[in-house]
N, C-alpha and C positions, 0 to 999 in steps of 0.2 A: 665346687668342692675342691679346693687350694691350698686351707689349711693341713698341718701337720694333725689340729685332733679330729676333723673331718674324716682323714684317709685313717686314722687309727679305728675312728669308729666302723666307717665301712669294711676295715678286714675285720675286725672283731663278728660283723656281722655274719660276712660272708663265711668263719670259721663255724657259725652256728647251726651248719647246715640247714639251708631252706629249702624250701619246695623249688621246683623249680621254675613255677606259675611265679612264685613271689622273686626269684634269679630274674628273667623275663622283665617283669613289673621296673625292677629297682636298674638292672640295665638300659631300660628304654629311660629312665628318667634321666639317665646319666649322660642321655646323649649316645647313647652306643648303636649301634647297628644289629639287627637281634634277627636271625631269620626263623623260620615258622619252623622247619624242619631241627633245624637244633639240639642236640642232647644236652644232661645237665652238665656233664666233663667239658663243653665244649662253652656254653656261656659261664663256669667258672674261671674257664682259661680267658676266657672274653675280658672280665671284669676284674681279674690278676692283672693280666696286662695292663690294663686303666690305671692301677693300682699304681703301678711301677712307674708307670709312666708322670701320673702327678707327685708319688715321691722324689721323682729327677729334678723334675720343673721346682718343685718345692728346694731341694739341695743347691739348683744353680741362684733361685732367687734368694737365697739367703748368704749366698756366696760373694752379692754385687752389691747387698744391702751395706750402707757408711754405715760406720761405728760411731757412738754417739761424741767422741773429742775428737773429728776428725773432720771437716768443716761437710758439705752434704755434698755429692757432685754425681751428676747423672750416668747413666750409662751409654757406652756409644750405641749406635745404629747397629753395629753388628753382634754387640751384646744383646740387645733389644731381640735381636732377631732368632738367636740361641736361646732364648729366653722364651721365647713362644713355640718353636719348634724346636726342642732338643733331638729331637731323631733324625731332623731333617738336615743333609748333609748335603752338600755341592757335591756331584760324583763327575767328574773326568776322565773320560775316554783318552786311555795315551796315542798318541801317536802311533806307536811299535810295541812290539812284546818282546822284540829281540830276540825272535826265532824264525828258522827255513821254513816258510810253509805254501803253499799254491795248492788248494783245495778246487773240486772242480763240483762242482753240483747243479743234478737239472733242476730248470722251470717249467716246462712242459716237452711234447713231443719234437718240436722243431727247435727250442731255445733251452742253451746252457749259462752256469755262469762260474765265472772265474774270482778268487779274490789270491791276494800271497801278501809275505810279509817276511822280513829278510834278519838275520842275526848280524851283530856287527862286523864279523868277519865276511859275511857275502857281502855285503855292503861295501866294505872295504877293496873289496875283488871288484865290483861293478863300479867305482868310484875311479880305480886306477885302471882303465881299461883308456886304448888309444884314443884320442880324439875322434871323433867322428864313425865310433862303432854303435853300432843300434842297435838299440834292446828288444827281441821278441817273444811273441808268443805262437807256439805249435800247437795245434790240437792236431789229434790222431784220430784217425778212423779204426780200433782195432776189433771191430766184431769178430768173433770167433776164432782168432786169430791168436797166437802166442808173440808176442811183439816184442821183436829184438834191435828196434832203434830205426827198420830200414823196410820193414815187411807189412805196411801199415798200408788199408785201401786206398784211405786220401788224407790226405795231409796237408791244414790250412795254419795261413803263416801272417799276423798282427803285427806289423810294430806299436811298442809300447810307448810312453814315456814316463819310467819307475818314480820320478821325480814328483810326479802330479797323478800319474793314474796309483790305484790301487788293487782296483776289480774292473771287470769286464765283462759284460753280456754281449754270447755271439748266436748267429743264429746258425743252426745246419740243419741238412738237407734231411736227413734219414733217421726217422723216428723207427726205438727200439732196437737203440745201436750202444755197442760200446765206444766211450772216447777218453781220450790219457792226454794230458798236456805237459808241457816241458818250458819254461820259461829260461832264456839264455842269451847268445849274440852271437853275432857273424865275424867270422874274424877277416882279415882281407885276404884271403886266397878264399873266400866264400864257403868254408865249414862252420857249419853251427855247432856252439857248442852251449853243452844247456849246463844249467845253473840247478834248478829246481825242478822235482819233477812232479806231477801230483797225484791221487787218487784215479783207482778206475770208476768211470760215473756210467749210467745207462740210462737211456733218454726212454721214457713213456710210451708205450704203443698207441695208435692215434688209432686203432681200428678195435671191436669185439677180440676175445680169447676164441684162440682154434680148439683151445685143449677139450679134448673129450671126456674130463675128469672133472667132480664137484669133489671141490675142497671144505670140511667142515670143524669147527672148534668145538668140541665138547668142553663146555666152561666146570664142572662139575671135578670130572675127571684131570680138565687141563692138559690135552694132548689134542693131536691133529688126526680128522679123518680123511682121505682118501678115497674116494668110490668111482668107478664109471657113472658115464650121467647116466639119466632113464630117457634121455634123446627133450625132443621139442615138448612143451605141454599142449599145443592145440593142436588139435585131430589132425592128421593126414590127409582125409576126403572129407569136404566140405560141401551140403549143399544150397548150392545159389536160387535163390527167391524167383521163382518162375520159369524152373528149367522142366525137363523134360521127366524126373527124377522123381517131380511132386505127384504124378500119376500113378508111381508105385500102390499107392496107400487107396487110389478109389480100384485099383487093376486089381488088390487082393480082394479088398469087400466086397466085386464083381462075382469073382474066382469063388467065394468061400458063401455067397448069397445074402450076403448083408444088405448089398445094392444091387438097383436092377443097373443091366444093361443100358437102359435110354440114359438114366442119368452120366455115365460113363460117354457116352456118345454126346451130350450134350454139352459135356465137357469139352470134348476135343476139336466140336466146332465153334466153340466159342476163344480156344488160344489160352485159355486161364492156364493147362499146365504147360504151357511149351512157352 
């Protein structure tokens, strides 16, 4: 369905309000993707779209159609291909965005990872730098700490090469930590000096929560609860399968005349409760 009175008749259809059984019906014929769950607002949007989309392909192809005094000549390969897919675009990744940025974000408990990305003025700054100064990276240790450039646990130290790397995955030691990174250079009396600096990131705990506290969403309301736990769900005292403990129950029946005596004794030279 390509032509111009095709698509004219299918909106006209579609303007007649149908059922939504017969929406359903007339989109699966079309080739469309229809799922089970579906409302009627949503396979009209469905089949608008379809709409629009062979009136494009309709507009380009009458676009590249020769005119009748004009001798006949084909379309390139790249026409051809705008021709069957008008939505479909070549998308290019650029290179830069031409901003300051060094983002740090975990992967799990033990592994972080680094990416950055420079405006042309740092760029400029890291291009005129002396021969032979190296470009690094600092990550900081600064759990709990208010970190003022020099007060940091541990502090681990990458050279880079800005030219070819971009991002970096590193691993460290201390899960459920905080870490800050500083991307920069050493100058030659050995002060680093940083360039970029990035987000505070916290790495994942590798063990259960100590918190004493259930956290819960009441989705209704849309706010958070708060409670102490009610502790572990399984009993406290547990009893194990042929302890000494299973005798309670024939030692009452004894006690209250349910059972005689011998069988109580017969029990206990036999080992069944112990």
């Amino acid at each position: 369905m390509s032509s111009d009175g095709n698509i004219k008749k299918l909106r006209e259809w579609l303007n007649s309000n149908p059922t939504i059984q017969e929406l359903k019906s007339k989109a699966k014929e079309l080739g469309l993707k229809v799922k089970r769950m579906m409302k009627k607002r949503e396979v009209i949007k469905l089949m608008e779209n379809y709409i629009k989309k062979q009136e494009k392909m309709n507009e380009m192809e009458n676009k590249v159609k020769p005119s009748s005094n004009s001798s006949p000549s084909h379309p390139t390969p790249e026409k051809q291909k705008s021709i069957k897919n008008p939505e479909q675009e070549e998308i290019i990744i650029p290179e830069t965005y031409n901003k300051d940025k060094l983002i740090l974000m975990p992967v799990n408990p033990n592994w972080i990872h680094l990416y950055w990305d420079f405006s042309d003025d740092t760029r400029k700054i890291l291009s005129n730098l002396p021969q032979g100064t190296r470009i690094f990276l600092r990550i900081y240790d600064v759990t709990y700490i208010e970190f003022n450039g020099n007060n940091a646990h541990r502090t681990y130290e990458i050279p880079v090469d800005i030219g070819i790397q971009k991002n970096y995955y590193l691993n460290v030691p201390m899960p459920n930590a905080d870490y800050l990174a500083e991307l920069g250079y050493v100058t030659r009396d050995g002060r680093f000096v940083a360039v970029l600096r990035s987000n505070l990131c916290r790495t994942p705990s590798n063990s259960p929560s100590q918190s004493t506290r259930e956290r819960w969403l009441d989705i209704r309301k849309k706010r958070k609860i708060v409670t102490p736990s009610d502790g572990p769900v399984v009993k406290e005292v547990e009893r194990i399968a042929g302890s000494i403990f299973k005798l309670e129950k024939e030692i009452y029946k004894t006690l209250s005349g349910k059972s005689s005596r011998w069988q109580l004794i017969s029990i206990l030279r036999s080992g069944r409760g112990i």
